[in-house]
FIKOLZA-1660 file (N, C-alpha, C; in steps of 0.1 Angstrom, whole numbers, plus 5000, padded with zeros to 4 digits):
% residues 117
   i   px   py   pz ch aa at
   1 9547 5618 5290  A  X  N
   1 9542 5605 5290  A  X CA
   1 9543 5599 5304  A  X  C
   2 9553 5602 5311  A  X  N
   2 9556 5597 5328  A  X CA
   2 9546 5606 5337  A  X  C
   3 9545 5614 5330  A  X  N
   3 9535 5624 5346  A  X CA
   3 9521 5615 5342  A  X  C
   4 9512 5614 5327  A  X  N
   4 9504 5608 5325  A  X CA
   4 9500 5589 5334  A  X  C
   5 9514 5585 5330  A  X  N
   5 9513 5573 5335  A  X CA
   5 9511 5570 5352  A  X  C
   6 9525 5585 5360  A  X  N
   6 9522 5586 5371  A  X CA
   6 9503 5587 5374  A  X  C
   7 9498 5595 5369  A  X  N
   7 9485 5597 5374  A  X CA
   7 9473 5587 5370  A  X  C
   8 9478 5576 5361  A  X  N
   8 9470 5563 5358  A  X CA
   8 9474 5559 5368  A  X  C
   9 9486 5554 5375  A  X  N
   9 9487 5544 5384  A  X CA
   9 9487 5547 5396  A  X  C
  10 9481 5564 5402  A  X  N
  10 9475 5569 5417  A  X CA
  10 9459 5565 5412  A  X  C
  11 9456 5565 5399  A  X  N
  11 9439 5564 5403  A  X CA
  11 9438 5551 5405  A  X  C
  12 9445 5543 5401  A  X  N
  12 9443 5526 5401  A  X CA
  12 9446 5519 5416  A  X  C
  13 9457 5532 5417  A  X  N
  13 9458 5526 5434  A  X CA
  13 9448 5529 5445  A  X  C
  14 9446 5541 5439  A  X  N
  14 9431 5549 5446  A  X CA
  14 9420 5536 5449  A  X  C
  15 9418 5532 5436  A  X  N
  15 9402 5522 5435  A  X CA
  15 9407 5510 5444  A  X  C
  16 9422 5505 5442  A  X  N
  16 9425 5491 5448  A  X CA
  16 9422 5499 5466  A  X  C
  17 9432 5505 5472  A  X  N
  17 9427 5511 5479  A  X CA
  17 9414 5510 5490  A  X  C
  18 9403 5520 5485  A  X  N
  18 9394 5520 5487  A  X CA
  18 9388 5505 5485  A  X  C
  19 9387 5500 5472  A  X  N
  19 9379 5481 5478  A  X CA
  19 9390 5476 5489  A  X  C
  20 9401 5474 5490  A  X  N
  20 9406 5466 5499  A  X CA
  20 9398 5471 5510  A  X  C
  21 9400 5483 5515  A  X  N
  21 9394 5489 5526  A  X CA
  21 9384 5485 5529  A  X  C
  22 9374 5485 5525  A  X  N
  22 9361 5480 5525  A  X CA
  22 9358 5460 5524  A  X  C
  23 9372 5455 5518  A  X  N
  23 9368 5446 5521  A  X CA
  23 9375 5437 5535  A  X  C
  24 9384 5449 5537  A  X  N
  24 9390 5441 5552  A  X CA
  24 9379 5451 5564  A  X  C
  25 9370 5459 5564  A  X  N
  25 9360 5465 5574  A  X CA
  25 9347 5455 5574  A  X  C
  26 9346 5444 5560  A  X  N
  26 9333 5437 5561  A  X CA
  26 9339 5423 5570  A  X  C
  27 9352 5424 5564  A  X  N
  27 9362 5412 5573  A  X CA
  27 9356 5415 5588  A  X  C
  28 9361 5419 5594  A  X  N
  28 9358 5425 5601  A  X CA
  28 9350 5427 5615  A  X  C
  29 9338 5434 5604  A  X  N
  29 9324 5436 5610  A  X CA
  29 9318 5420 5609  A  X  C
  30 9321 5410 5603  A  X  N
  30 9315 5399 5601  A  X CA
  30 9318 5389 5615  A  X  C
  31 9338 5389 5612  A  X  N
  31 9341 5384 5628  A  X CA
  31 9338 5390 5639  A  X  C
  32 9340 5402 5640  A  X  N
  32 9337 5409 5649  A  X CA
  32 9351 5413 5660  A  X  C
  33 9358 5415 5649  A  X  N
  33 9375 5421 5653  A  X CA
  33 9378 5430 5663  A  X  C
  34 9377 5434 5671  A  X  N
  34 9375 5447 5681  A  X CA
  34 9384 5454 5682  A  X  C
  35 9396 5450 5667  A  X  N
  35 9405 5461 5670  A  X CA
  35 9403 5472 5655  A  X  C
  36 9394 5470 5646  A  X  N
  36 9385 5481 5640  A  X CA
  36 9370 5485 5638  A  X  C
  37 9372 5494 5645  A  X  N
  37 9355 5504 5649  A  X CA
  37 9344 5501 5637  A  X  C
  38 9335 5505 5637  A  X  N
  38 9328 5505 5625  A  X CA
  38 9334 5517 5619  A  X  C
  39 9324 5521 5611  A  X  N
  39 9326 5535 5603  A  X CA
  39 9321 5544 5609  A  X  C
  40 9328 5557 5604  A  X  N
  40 9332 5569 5607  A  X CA
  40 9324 5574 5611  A  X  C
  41 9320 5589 5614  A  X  N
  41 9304 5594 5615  A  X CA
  41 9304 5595 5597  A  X  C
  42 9312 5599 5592  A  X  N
  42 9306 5604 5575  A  X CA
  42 9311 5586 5569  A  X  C
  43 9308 5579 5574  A  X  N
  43 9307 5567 5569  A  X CA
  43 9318 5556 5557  A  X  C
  44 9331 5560 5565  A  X  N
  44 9342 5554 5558  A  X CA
  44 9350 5549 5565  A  X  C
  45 9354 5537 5565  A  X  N
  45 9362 5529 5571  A  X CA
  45 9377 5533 5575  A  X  C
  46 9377 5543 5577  A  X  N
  46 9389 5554 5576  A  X CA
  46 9401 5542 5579  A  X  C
  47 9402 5530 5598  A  X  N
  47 9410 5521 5603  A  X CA
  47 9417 5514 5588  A  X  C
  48 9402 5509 5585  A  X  N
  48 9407 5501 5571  A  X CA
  48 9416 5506 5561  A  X  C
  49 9413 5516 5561  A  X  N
  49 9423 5522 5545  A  X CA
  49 9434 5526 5547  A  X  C
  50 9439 5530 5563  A  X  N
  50 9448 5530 5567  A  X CA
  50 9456 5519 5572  A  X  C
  51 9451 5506 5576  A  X  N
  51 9461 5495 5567  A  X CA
  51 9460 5490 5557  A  X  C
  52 9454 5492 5547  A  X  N
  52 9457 5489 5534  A  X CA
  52 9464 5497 5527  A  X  C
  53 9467 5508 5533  A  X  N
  53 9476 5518 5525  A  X CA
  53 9488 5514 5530  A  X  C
  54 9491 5511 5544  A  X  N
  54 9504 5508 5548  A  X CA
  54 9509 5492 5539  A  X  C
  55 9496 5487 5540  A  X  N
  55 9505 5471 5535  A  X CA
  55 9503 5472 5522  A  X  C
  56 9498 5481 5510  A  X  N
  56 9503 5483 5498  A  X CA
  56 9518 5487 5496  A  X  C
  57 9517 5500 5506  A  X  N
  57 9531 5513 5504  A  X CA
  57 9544 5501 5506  A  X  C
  58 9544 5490 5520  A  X  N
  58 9552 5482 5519  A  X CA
  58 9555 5472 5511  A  X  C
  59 9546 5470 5504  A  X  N
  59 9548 5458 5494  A  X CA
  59 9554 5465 5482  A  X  C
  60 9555 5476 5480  A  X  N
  60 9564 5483 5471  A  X CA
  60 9571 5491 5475  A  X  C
  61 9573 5497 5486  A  X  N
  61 9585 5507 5492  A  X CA
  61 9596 5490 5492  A  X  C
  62 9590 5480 5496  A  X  N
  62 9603 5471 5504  A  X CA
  62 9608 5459 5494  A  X  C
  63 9600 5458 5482  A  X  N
  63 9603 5451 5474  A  X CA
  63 9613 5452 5461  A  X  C
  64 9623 5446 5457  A  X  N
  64 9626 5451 5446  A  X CA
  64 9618 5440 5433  A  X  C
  65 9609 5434 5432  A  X  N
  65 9608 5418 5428  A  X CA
  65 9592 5428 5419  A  X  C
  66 9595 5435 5406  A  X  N
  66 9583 5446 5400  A  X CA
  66 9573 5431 5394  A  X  C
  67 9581 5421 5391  A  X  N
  67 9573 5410 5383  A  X CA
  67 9567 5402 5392  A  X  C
  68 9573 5400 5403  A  X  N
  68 9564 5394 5408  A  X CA
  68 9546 5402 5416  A  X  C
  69 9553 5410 5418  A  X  N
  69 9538 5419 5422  A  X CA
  69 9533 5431 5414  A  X  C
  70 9536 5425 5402  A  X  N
  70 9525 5426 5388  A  X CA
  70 9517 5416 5386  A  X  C
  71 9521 5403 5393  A  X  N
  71 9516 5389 5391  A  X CA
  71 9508 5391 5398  A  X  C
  72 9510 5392 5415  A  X  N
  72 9501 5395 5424  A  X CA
  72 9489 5403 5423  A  X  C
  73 9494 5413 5418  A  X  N
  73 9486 5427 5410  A  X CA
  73 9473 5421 5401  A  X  C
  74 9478 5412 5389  A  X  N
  74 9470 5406 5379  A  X CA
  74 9460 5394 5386  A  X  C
  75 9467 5387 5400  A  X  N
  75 9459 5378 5399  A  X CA
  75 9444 5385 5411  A  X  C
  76 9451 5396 5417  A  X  N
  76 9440 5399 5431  A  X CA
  76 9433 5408 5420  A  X  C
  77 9431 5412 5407  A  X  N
  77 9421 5414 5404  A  X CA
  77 9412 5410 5390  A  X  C
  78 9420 5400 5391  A  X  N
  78 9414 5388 5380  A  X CA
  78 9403 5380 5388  A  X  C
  79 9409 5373 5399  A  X  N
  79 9397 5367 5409  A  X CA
  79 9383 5371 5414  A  X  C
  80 9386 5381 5419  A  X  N
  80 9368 5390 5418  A  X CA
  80 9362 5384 5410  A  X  C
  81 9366 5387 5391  A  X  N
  81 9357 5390 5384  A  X CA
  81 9355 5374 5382  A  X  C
  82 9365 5358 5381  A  X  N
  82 9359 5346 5383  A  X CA
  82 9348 5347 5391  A  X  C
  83 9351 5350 5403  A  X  N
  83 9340 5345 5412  A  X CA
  83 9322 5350 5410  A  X  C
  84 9327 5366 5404  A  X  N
  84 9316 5370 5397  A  X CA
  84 9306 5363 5389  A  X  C
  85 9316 5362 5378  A  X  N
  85 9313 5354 5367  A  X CA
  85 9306 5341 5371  A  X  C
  86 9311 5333 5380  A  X  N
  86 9307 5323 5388  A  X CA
  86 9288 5321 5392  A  X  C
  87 9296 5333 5402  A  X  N
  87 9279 5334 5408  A  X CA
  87 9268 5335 5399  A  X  C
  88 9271 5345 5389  A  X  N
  88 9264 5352 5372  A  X CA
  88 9256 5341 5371  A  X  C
  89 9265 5329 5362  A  X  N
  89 9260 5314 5361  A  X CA
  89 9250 5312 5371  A  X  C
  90 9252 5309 5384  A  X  N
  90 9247 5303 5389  A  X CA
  90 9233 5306 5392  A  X  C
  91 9230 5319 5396  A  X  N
  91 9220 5329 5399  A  X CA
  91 9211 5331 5394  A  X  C
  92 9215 5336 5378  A  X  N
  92 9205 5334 5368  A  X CA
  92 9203 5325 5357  A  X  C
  93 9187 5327 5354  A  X  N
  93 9182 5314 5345  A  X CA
  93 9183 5315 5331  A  X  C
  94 9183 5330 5334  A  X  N
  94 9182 5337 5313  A  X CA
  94 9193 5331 5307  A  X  C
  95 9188 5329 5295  A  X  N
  95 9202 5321 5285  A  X CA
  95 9211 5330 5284  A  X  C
  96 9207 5340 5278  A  X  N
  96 9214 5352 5277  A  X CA
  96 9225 5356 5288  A  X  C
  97 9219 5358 5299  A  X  N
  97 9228 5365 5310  A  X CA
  97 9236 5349 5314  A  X  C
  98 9236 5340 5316  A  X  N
  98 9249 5330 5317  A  X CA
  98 9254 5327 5308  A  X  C
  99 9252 5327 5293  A  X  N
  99 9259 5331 5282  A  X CA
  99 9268 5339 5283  A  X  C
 100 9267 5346 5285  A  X  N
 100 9276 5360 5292  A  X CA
 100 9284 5359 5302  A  X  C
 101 9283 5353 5313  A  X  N
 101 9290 5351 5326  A  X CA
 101 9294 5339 5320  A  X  C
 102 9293 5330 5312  A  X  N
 102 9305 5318 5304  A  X CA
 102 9314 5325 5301  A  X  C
 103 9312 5331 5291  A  X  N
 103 9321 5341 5281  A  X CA
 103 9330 5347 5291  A  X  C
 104 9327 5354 5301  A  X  N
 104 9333 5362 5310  A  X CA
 104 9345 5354 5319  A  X  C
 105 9335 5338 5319  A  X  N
 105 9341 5327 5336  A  X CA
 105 9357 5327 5321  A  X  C
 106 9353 5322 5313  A  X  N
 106 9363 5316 5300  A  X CA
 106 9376 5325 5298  A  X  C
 107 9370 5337 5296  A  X  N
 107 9384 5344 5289  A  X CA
 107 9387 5350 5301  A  X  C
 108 9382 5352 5314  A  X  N
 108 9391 5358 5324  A  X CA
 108 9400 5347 5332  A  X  C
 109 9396 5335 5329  A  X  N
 109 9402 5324 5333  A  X CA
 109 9413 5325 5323  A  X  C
 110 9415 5324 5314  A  X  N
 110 9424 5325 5297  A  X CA
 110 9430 5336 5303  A  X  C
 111 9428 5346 5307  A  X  N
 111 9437 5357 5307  A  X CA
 111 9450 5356 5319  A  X  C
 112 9443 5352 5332  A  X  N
 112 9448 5349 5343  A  X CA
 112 9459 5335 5341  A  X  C
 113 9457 5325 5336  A  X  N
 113 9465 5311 5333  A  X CA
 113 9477 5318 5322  A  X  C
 114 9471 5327 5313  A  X  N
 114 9484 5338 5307  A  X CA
 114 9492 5346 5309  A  X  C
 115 9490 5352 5321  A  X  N
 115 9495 5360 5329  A  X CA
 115 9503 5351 5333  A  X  C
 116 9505 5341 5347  A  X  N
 116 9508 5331 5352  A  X CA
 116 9518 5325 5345  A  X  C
 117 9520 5320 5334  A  X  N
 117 9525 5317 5323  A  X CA
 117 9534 5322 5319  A  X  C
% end
C-alpha cells in the first residue's frame, strides 16, 4: 500500500511540477526576466522546472509543519479551477455551459472554505 501511495504522490508531484514550470517561464517571458532563457531547442522550460523543483523539494525537505502544506497544497490547486470556473461564466452565453461553471465556481469554493476550516 506505501510503494502504491509512494507512486500516487511522484505523479502528482510530476504534474504540479511541470505547470508550475511553465507557469513561472510565462512569468517570465511576459516580464521579460533575463535571468530565464526561453525554451530549450526540444521546447521545455528546462530553467523553470529546475526552480520549481528546488522550491518544492525545500518546502518539504525543510519543513516539519505536513498540515500546513497540505493546506497550501489544497489551496494552489483549488484556485486555478475558481478562476476557471470564473472565466467559464463569464465567456460564455449558453445556459448550459455557465450552469456548469456555477456548479463548478460553488462547490470548489465549498470545498476550499472546508479545507481552510
Amino acid at each position: 500500500m506505501a510503494i502504491i501511495g509512494i507512486i500516487a504522490m511522484l505523479s502528482a508531484l510530476n504534474a504540479y511540477l511541470v505547470a508550475a514550470s511553465r507557469v513561472v517561464q510565462n512569468i517570465s517571458f511576459e516580464h521579460r526576466l533575463p535571468l530565464l532563457p526561453d525554451l530549450s531547442k526540444n521546447g521545455t522550460p528546462y530553467i523553470a522546472i529546475i526552480i520549481s523543483t528546488i522550491a518544492g523539494a525545500s518546502l518539504l525537505l525543510f519543513s516539519n509543519h505536513f498540515a500546513e502544506l497540505a493546506t497550501i497544497s489544497v489551496i494552489a490547486t483549488l484556485l486555478p479551477y475558481i478562476f476557471i470556473c470564473a472565466c467559464a461564466m463569464k465567456l460564455f452565453d449558453r445556459p448550459k455551459i455557465r450552469a456548469i461553471a456555477a456548479i463548478g465556481l460553488v462547490s470548489t469554493l465549498a470545498i476550499l472554505l472546508t479545507s481552510i476550516l
